[in-house]
Each structure stands twice: as C-alpha cells, then as structure tokens.
KEVO-649757 format. One record per atom (N, C-alpha, C): residue in three letters; x, y, z; chain; atom name. Coordinates in steps of 0.05 Angstrom, whole numbers, always signed. Last residue first. Layout:
BEGIN
+-----+--------+--------+--------+---+----+
|   r |     xx |     yy |     zz | c |  a |
+-----+--------+--------+--------+---+----+
| ALA |      X |      Y |      Z | A | CA |
...
+-----+--------+--------+--------+---+----+
//
This chain:
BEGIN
+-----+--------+--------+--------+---+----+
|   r |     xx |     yy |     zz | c |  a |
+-----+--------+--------+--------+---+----+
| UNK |   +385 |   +458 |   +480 | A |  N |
| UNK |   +410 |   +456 |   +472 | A | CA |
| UNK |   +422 |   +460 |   +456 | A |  C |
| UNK |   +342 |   +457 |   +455 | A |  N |
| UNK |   +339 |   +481 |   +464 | A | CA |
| UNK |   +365 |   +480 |   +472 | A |  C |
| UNK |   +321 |   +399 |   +448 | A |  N |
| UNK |   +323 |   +412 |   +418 | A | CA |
| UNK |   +334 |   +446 |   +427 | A |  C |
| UNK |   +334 |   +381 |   +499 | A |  N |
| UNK |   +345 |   +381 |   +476 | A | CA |
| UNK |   +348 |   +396 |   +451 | A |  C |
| UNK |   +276 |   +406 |   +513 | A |  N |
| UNK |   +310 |   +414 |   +524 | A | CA |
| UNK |   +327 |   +409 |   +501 | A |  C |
| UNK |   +242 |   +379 |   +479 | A |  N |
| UNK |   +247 |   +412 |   +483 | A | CA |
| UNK |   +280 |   +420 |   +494 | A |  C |
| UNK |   +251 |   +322 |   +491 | A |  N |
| UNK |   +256 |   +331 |   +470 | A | CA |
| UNK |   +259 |   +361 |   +474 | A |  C |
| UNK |   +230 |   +331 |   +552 | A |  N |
| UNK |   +262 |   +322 |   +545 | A | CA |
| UNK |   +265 |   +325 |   +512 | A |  C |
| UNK |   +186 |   +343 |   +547 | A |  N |
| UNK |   +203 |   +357 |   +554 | A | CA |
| UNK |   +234 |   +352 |   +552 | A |  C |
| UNK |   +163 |   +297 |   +515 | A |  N |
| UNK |   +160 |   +321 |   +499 | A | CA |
| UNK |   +175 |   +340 |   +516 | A |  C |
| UNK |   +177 |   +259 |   +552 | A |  N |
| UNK |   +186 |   +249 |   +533 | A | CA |
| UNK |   +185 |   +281 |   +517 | A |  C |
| UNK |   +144 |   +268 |   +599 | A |  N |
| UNK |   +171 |   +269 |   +603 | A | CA |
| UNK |   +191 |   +267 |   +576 | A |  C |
| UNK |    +90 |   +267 |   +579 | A |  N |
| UNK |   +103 |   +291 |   +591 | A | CA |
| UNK |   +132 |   +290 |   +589 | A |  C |
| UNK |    +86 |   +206 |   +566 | A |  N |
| UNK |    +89 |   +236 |   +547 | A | CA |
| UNK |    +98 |   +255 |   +560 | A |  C |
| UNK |    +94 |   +200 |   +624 | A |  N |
| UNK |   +110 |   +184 |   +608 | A | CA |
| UNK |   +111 |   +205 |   +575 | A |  C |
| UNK |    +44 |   +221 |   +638 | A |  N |
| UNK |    +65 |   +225 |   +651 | A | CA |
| UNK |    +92 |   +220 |   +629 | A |  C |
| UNK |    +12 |   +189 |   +601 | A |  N |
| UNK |    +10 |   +217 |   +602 | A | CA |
| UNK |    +33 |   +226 |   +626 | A |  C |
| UNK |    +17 |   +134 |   +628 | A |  N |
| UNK |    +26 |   +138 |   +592 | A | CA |
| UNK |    +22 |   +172 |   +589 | A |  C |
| UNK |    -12 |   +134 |   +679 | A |  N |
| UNK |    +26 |   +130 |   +667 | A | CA |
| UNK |    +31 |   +134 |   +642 | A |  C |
| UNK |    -61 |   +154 |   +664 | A |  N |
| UNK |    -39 |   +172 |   +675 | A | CA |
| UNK |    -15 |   +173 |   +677 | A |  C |
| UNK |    -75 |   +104 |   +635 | A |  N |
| UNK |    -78 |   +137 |   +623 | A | CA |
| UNK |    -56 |   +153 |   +645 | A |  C |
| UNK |    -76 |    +68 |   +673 | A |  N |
| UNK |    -57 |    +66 |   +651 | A | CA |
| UNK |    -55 |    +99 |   +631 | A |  C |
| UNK |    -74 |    +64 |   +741 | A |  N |
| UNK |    -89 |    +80 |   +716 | A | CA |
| UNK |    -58 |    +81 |   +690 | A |  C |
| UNK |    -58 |    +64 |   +787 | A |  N |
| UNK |    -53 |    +40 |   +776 | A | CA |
| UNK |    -79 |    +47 |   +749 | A |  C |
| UNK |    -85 |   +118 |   +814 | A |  N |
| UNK |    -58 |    +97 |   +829 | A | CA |
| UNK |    -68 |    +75 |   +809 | A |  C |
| UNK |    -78 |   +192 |   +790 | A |  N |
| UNK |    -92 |   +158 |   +799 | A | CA |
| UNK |    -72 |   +135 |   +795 | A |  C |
| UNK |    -66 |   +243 |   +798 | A |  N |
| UNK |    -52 |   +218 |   +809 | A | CA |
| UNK |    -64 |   +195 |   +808 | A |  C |
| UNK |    -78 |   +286 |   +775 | A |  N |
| UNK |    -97 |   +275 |   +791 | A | CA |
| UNK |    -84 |   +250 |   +804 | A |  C |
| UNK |    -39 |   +302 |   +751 | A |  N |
| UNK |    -42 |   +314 |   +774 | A | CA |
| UNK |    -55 |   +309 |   +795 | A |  C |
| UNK |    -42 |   +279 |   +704 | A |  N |
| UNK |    -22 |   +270 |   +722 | A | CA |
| UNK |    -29 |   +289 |   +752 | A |  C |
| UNK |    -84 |   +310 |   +676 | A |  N |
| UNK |    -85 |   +280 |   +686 | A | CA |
| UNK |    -57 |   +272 |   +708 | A |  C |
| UNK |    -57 |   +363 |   +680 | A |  N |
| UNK |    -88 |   +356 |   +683 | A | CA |
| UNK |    -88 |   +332 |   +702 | A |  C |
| UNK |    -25 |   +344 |   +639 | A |  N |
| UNK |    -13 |   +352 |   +653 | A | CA |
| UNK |    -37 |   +355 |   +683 | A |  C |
| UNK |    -52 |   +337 |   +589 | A |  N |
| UNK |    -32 |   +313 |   +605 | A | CA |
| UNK |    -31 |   +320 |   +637 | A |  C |
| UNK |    -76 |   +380 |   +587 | A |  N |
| UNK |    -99 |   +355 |   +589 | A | CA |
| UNK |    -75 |   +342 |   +602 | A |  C |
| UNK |    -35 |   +419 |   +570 | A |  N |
| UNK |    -50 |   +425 |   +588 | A | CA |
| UNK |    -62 |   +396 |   +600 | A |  C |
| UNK |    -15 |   +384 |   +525 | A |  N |
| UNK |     +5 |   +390 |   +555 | A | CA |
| UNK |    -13 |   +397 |   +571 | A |  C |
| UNK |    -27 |   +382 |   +473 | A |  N |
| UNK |    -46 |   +369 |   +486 | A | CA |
| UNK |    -36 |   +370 |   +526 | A |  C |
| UNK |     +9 |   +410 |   +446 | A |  N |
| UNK |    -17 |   +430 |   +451 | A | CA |
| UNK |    -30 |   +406 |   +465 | A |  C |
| UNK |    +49 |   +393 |   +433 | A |  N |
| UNK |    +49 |   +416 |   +461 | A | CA |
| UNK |    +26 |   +415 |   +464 | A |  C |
| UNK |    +76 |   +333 |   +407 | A |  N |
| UNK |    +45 |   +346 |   +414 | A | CA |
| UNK |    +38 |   +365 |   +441 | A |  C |
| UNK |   +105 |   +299 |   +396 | A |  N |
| UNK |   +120 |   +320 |   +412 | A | CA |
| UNK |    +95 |   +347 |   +414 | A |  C |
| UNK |   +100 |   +239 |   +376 | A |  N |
| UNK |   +107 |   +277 |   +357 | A | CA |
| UNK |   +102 |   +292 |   +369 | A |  C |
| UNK |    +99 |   +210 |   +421 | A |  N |
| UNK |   +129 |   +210 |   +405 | A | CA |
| UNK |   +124 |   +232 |   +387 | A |  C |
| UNK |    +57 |   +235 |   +459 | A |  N |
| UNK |    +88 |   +240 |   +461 | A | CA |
| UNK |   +108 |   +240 |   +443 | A |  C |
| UNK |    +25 |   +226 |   +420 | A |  N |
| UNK |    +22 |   +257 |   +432 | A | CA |
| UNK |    +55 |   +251 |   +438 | A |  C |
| UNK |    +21 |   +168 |   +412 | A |  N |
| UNK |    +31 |   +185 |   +395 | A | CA |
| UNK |    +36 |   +215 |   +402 | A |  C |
| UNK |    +15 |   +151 |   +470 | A |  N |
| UNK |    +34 |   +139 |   +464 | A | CA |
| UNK |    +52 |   +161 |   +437 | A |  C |
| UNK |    -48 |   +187 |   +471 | A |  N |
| UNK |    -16 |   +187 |   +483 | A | CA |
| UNK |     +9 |   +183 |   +474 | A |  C |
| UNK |    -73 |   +136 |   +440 | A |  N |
| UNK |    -70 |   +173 |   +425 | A | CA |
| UNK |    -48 |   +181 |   +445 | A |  C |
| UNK |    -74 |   +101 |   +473 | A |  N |
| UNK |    -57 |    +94 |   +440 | A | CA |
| UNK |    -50 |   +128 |   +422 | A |  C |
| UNK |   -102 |   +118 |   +519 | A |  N |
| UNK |    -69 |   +109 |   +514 | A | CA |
| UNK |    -56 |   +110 |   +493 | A |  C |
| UNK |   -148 |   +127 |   +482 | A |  N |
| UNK |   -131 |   +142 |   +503 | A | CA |
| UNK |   -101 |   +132 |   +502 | A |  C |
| UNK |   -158 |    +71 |   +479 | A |  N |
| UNK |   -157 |    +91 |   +444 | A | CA |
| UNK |   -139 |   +110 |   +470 | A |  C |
| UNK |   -173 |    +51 |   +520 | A |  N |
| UNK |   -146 |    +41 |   +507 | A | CA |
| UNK |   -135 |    +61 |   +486 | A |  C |
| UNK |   -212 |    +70 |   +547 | A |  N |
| UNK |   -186 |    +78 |   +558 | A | CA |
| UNK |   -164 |    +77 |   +541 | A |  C |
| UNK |   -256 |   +100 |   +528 | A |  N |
| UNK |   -245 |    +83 |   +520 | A | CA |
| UNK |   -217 |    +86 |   +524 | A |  C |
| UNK |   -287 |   +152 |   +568 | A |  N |
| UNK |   -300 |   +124 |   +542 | A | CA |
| UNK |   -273 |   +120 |   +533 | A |  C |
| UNK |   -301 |   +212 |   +584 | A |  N |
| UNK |   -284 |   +180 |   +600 | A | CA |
| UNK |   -302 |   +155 |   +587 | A |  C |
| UNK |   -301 |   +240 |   +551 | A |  N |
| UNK |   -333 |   +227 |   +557 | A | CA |
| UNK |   -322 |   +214 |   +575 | A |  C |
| UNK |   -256 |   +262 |   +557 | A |  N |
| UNK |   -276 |   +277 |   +570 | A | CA |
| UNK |   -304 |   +267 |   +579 | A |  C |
| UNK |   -229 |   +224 |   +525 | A |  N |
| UNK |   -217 |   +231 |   +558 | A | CA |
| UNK |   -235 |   +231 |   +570 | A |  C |
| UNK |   -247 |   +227 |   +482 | A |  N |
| UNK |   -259 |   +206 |   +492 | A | CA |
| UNK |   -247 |   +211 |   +523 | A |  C |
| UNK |   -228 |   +286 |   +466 | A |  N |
| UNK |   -259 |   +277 |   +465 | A | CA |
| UNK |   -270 |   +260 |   +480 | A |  C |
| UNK |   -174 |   +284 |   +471 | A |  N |
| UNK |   -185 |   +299 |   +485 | A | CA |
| UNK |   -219 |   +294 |   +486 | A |  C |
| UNK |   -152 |   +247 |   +433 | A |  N |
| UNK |   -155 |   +242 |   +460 | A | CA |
| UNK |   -166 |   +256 |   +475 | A |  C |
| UNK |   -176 |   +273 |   +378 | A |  N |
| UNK |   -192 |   +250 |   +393 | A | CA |
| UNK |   -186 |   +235 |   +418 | A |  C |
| UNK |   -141 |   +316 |   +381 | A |  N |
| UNK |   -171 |   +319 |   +385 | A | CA |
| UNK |   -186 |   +294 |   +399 | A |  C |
| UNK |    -95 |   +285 |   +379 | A |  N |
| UNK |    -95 |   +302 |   +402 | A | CA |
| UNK |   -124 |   +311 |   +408 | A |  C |
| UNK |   -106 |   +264 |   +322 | A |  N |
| UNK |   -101 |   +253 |   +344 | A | CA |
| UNK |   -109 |   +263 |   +372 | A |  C |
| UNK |   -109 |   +314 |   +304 | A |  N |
| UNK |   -131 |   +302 |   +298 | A | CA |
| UNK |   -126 |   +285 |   +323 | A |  C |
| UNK |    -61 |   +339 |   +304 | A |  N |
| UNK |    -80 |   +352 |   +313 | A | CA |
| UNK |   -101 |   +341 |   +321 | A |  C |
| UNK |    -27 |   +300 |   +279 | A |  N |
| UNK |    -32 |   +309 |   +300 | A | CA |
| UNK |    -56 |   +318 |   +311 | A |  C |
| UNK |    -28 |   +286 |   +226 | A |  N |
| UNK |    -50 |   +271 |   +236 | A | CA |
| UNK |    -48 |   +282 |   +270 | A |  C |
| UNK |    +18 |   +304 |   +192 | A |  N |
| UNK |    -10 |   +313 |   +181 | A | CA |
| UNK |    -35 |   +312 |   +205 | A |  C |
| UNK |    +60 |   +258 |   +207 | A |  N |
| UNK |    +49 |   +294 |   +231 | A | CA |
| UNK |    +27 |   +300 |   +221 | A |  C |
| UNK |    +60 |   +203 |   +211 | A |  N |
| UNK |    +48 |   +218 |   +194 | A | CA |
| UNK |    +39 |   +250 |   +210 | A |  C |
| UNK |   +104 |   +148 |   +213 | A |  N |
| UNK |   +101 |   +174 |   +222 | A | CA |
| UNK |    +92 |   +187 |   +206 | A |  C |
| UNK |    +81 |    +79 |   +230 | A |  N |
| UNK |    +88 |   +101 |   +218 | A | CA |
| UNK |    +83 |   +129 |   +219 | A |  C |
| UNK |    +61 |    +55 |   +285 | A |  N |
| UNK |    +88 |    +59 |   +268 | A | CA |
| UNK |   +101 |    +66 |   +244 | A |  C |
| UNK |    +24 |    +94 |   +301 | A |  N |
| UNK |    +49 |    +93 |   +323 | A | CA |
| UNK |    +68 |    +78 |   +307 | A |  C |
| UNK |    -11 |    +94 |   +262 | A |  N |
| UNK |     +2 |   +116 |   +269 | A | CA |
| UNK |    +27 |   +111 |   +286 | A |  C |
| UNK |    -35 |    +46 |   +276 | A |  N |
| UNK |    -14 |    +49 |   +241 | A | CA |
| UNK |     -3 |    +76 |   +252 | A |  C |
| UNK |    -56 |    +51 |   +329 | A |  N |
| UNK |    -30 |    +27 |   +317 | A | CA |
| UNK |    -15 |    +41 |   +296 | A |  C |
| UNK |   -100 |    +87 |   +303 | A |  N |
| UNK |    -69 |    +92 |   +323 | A | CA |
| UNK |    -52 |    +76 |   +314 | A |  C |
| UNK |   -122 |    +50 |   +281 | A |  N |
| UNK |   -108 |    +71 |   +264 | A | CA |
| UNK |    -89 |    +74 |   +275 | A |  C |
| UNK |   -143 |    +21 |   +304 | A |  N |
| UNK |   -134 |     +4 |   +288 | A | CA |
| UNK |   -112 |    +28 |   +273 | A |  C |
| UNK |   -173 |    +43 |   +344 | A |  N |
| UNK |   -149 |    +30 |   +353 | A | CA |
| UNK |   -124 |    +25 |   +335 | A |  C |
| UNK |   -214 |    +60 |   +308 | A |  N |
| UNK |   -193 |    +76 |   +321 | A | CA |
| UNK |   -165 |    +69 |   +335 | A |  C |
| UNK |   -239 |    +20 |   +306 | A |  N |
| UNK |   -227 |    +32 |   +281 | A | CA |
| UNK |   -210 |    +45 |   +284 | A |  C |
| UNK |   -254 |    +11 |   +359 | A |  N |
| UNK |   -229 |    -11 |   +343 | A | CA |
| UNK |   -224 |     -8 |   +321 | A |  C |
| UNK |   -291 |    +48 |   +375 | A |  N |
| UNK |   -261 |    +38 |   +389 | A | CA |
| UNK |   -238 |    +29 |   +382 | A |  C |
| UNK |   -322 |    +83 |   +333 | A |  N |
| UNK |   -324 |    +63 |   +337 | A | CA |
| UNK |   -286 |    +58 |   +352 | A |  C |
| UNK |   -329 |   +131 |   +291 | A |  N |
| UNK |   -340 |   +132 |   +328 | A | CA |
| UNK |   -336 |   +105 |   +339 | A |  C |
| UNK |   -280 |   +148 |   +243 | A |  N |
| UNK |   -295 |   +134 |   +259 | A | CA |
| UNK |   -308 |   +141 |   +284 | A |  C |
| UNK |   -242 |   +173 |   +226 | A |  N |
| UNK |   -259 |   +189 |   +229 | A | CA |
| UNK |   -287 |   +183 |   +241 | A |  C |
| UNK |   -204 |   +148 |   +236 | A |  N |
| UNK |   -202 |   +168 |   +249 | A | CA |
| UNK |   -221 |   +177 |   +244 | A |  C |
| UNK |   -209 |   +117 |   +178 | A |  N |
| UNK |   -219 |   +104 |   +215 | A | CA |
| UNK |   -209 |   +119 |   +231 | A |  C |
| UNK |   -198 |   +156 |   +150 | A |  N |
| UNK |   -226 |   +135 |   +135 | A | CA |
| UNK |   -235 |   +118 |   +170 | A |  C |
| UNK |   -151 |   +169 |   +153 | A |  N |
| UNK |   -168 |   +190 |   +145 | A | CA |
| UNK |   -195 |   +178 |   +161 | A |  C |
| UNK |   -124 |   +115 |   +132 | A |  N |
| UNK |   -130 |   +132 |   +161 | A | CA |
| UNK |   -151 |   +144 |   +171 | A |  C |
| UNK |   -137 |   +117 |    +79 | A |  N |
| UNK |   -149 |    +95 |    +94 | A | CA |
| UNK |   -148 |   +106 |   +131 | A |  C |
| UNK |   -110 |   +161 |    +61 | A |  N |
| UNK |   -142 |   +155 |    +61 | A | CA |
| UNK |   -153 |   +139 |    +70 | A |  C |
| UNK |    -54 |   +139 |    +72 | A |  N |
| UNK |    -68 |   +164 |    +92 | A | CA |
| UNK |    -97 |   +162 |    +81 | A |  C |
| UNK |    -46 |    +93 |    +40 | A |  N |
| UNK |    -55 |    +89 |    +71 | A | CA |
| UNK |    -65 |   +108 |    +89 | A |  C |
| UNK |    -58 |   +120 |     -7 | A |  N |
| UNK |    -71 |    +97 |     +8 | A | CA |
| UNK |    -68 |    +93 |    +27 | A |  C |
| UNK |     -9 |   +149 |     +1 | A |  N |
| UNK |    -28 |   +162 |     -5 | A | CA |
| UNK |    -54 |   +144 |     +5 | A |  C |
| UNK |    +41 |   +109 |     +3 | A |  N |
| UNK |    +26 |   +127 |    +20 | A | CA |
| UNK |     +7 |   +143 |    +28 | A |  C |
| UNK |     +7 |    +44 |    -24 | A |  N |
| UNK |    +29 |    +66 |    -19 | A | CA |
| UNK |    +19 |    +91 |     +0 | A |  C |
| UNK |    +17 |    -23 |     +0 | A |  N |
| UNK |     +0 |     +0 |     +0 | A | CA |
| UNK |    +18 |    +25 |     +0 | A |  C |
+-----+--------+--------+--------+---+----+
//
C-alpha cells in the first residue's frame, strides 16, 4: 500500500465513532510517522478523555502525543497527572508523554 492509500485509509478510521477503528489507526500511526494527523489525534484524546470512554484509544493517542512532541495536548496531560490515579494506565502513559516532549524541548533548546 502506498502512501497516499494508507493516509485515506487513516483519514477513513479516524474518522470513525467506533473503538477498534480507532485503535486500528493509532497502531498504524504509532508505526508510521504521519504529523499531518496530530491535531486530529490530540482531538480525539481529548474527546474520549472527556466522555471518560475508551481507555485504550486514550493510551494509544498518548503513546503518539508523546512520540510527535504534541504541546498542545500538555495542558490535558498535565491535568491527568495531577490527579494521580494509582494504577491507571492513562496517567502512566500521560506522565510518560510529559517526560518524553520535555526532554525533547530541552534538547532541541541545547
């Protein structure tokens, strides 16, 4: 599948309401790198956070907030870690971004 195909096919389950379309995307997102899809990403962790609905899509939108270095979702992370919940997979993977998009900043500020 070339690239163009696979971003319409993204496109195509990001745009989904359904858990496991979305799952299915993340995944492709987390191993291939498409920035086009930030925003969107960062939208749809912030949607299902809010309904508190689907922890996993949460995590999987995380996992990407951190590795493309997603400022604009810092407020919500930052939110969630504050609240401390004890053995919550959303708050270790939003900590875990936190630390990952500040250590890139430094770096890149070195």
């Amino acid at each position: 599948m070339d690239k163009t195909e696979t971003i319409v096919q993204l496109k195509k389950l990001l745009a989904s309401k359904k858990a496991a379309d979305l799952l299915k995307a993340l995944k492709k997102l987390q191993r291939n790198y498409f920035p086009e899809f930030g925003n969107t990403v960062v939208d749809i962790f912030e949607e299902r956070y809010k309904r508190k609905i689907s922890w996993e899509v949460q995590v999987e939108a995380i996992k990407i907030i951190g590795k493309q270095h997603l400022v604009k979702a810092l407020p919500l992370l930052e939110q969630i870690v504050k609240k401390n919940m004890e053995h919550d997979m959303v708050t270790m993977e939003a900590a875990a971004a936190i630390i990952i998009i500040f250590i890139f900043k430094l770096v890149s500020f070195i």
